[in-house]
TORFI-185503 format. One record per residue (C-alpha): y, x, z; residue number from 1. Coordinates in nm, 3 decimals, always signed. Layout:
c2:Y | c1:X | c3:Z | resi:NUM
...
END
This chain:
c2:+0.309 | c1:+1.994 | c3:+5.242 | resi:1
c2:+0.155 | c1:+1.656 | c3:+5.107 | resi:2
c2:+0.486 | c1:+1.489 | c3:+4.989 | resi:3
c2:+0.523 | c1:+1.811 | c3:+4.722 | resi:4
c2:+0.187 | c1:+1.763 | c3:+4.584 | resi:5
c2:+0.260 | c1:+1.390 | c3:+4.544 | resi:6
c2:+0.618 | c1:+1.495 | c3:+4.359 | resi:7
c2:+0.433 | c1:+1.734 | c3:+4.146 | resi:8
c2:+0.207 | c1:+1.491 | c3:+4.101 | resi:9
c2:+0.454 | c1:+1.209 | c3:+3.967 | resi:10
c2:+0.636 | c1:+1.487 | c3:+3.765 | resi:11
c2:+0.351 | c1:+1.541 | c3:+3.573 | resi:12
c2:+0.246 | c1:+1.208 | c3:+3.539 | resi:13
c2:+0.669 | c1:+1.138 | c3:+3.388 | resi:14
c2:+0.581 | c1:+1.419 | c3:+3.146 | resi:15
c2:+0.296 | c1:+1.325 | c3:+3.026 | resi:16
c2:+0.426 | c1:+0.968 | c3:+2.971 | resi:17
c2:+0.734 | c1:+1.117 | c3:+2.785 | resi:18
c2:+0.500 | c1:+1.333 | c3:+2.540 | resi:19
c2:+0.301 | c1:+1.036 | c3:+2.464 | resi:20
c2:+0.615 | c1:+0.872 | c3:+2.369 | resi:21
c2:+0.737 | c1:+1.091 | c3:+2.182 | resi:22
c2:+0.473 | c1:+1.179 | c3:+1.976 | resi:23
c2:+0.439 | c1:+0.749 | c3:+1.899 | resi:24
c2:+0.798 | c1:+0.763 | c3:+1.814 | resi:25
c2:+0.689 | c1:+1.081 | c3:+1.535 | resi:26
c2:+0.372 | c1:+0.899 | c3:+1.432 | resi:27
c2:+0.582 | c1:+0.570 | c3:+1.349 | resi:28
c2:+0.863 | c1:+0.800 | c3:+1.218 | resi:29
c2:+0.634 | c1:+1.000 | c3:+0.933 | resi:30
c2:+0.396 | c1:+0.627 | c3:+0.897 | resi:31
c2:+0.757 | c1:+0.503 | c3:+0.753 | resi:32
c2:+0.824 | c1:+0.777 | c3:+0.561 | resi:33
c2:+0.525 | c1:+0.802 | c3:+0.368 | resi:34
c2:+0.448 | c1:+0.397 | c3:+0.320 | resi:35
c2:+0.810 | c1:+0.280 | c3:+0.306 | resi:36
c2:+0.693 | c1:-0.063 | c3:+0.181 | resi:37
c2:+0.453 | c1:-0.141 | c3:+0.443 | resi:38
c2:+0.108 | c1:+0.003 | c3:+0.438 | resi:39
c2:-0.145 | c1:-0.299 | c3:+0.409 | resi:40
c2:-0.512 | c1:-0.301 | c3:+0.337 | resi:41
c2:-0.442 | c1:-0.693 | c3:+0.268 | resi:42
c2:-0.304 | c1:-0.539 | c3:-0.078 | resi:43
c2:-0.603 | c1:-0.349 | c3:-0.164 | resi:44
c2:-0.818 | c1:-0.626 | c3:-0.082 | resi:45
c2:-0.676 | c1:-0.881 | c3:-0.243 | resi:46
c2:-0.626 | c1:-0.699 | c3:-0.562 | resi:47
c2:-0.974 | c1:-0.581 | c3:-0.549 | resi:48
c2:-1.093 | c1:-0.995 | c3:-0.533 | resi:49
c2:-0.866 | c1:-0.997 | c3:-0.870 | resi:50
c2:-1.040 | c1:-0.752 | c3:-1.040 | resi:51
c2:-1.342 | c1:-0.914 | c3:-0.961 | resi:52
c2:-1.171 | c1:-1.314 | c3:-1.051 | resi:53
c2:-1.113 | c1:-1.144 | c3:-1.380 | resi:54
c2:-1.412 | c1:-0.946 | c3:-1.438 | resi:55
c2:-1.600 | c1:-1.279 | c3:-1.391 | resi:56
c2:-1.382 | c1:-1.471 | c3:-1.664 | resi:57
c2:-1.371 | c1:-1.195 | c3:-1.944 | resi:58
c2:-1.759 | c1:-1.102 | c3:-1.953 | resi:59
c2:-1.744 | c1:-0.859 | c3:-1.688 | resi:60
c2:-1.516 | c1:-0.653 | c3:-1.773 | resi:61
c2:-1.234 | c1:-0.509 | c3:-1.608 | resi:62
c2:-0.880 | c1:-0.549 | c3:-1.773 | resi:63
c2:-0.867 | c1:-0.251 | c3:-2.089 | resi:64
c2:-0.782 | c1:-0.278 | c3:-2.420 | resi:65
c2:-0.407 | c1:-0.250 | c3:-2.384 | resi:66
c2:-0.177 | c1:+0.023 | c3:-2.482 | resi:67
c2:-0.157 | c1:+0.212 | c3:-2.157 | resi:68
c2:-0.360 | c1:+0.179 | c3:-1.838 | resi:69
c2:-0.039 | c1:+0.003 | c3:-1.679 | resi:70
c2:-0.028 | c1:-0.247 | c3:-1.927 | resi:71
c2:-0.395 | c1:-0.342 | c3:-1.939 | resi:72
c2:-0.316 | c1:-0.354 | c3:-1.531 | resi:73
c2:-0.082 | c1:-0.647 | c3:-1.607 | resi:74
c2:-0.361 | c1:-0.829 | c3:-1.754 | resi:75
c2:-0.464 | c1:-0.924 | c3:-1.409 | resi:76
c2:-0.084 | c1:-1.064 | c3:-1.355 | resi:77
c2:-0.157 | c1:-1.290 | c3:-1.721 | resi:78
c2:-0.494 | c1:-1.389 | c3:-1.561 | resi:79
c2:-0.317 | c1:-1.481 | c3:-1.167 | resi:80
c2:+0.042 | c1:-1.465 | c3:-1.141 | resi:81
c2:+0.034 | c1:-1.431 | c3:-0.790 | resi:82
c2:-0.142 | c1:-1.025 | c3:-0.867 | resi:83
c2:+0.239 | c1:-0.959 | c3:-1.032 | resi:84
c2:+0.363 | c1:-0.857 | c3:-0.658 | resi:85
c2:+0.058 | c1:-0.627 | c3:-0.581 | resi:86
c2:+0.089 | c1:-0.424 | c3:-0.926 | resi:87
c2:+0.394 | c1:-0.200 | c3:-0.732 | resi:88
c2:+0.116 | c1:-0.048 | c3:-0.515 | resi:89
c2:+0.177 | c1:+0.073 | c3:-0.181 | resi:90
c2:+0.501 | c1:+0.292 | c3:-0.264 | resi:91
c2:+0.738 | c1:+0.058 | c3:-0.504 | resi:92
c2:+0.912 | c1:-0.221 | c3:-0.404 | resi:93
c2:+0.692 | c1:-0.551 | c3:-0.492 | resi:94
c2:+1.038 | c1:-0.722 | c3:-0.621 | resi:95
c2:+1.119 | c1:-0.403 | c3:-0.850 | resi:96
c2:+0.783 | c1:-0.422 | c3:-1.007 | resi:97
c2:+0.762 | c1:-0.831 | c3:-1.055 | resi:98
c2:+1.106 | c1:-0.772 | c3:-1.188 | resi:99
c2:+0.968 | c1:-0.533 | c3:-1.423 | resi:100
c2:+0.699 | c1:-0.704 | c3:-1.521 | resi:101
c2:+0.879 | c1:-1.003 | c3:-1.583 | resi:102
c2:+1.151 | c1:-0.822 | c3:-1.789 | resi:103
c2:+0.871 | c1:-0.679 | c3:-2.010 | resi:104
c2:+0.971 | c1:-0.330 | c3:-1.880 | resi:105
c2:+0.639 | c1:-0.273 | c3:-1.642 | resi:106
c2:+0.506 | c1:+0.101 | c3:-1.712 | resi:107
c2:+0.378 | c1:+0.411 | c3:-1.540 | resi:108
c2:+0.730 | c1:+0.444 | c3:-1.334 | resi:109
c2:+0.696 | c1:+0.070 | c3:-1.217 | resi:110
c2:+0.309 | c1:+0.085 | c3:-1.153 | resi:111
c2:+0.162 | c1:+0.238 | c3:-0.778 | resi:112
c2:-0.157 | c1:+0.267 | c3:-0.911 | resi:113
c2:-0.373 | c1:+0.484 | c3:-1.045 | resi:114
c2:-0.553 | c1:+0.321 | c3:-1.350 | resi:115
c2:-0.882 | c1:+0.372 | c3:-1.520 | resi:116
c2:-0.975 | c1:+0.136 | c3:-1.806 | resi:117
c2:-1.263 | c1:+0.086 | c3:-1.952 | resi:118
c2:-1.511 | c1:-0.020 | c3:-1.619 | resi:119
c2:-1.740 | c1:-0.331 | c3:-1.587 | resi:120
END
């Protein structure tokens, strides 16, 4: 009678194992589908130091005065060039929107942030 409580024991053990898998396999599956660029904190928290780079070099203030949020958002590219590959956010490409940028085309469809002017 032991050796079937050992089998039902490994059986369970398999399935459990597979589940696990599977549900890993879903988690990574719906992580790429919502962040198809790569989800990064590095992003945030570099842009973040920009904001703050800039704020310190323009009297405290955060980048405003331009004709759209976007725009006064690629103030911090003028100020660092290196900020032109974070402006695409986590959800466009950071080649589309240095492309854009560069191009003089860089607007609301090219921008993955969310904007506020005005802050110091």
């Amino acid at each position: 009678m032991k050796p079937k409580k050992h089998w039902r024991l490994v059986q369970l053990l398999l399935l459990l194992v597979a589940a696990v898998a599977v549900l890993a396999v879903v988690g990574r599956l719906g992580h790429r589908y919502l962040f198809p660029y790569g989800y990064t904190h590095a992003c945030s928290k570099y842009l973040a130091i920009s904001f703050r780079l800039y704020a310190n070099d323009h009297g405290g203030w955060f980048p405003h005065g331009e004709s759209s949020p976007e725009a006064s958002l690629g103030l911090l590219a003028k100020h660092d060039p290196t900020t032109v590959y974070l402006l695409g956010g986590k959800h466009i490409a950071s080649s589309v929107a240095a492309q854009a940028f560069t191009n003089g085309t860089f607007g609301p469809e090219m921008c993955g942030w969310h904007y506020v002017e005005g802050f110091t």
